[in-house]
C-alpha positions as CSV (number, residue, x, y, z in Angstrom):
1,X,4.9,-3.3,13.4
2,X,3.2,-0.9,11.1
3,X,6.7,-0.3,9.7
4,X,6.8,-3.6,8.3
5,X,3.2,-4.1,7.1
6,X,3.8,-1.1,5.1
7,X,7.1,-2.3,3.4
8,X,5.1,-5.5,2.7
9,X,2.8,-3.5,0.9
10,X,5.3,-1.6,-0.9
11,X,7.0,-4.6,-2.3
12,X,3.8,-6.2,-3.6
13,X,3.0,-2.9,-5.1
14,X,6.6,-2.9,-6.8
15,X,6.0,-5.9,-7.7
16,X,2.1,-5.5,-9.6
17,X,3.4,-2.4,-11.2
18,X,7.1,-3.7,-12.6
19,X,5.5,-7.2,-13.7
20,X,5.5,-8.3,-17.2
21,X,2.9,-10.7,-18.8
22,X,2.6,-10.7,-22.5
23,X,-0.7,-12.5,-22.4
24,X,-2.7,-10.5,-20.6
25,X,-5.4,-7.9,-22.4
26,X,-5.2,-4.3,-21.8
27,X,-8.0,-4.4,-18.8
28,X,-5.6,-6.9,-17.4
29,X,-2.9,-4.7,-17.6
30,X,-4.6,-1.5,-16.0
31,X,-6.3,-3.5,-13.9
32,X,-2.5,-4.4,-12.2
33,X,-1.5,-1.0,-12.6
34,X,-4.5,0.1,-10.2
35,X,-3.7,-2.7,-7.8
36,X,-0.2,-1.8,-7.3
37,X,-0.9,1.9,-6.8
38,X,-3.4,1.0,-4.4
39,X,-1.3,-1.4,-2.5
40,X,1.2,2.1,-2.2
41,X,-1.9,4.1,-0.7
42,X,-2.4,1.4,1.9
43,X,0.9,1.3,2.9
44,X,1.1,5.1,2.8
45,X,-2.2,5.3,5.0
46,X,-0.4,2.7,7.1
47,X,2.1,4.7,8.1
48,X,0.6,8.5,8.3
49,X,-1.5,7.1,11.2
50,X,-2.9,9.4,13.5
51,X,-1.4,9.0,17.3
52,X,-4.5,9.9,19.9
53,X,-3.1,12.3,22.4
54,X,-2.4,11.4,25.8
55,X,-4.4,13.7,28.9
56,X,-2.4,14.2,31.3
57,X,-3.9,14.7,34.7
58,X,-7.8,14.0,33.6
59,X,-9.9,10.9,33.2
């Protein structure tokens, strides 16, 4: 499941940073850049996940 929560975020990411608008402003423009390589950080925190460690033989 966190497998495909990441790709999700990958292809919007891909998507943000790949996109063309010719009307948008340069703040517009950066602004889509961050938000793309943010959306790659989430899905890269996603899936580097910590697992808890299972005790065996305690409570």
């Amino acid at each position: 499941m966190k497998w495909l929560i990441a790709s999700l975020f990958i292809l919007i990411g891909s998507f943000l940073l790949f996109l063309t608008i010719d009307n948008m402003g340069n703040i517009g423009h950066m602004i889509k850049i961050f938000t793309g390589i943010g959306c790659f950080f989430i899905a890269g925190s996603i899936v580097n996940g910590k697992k808890k460690k299972k005790i065996r033989g305690g409570d």
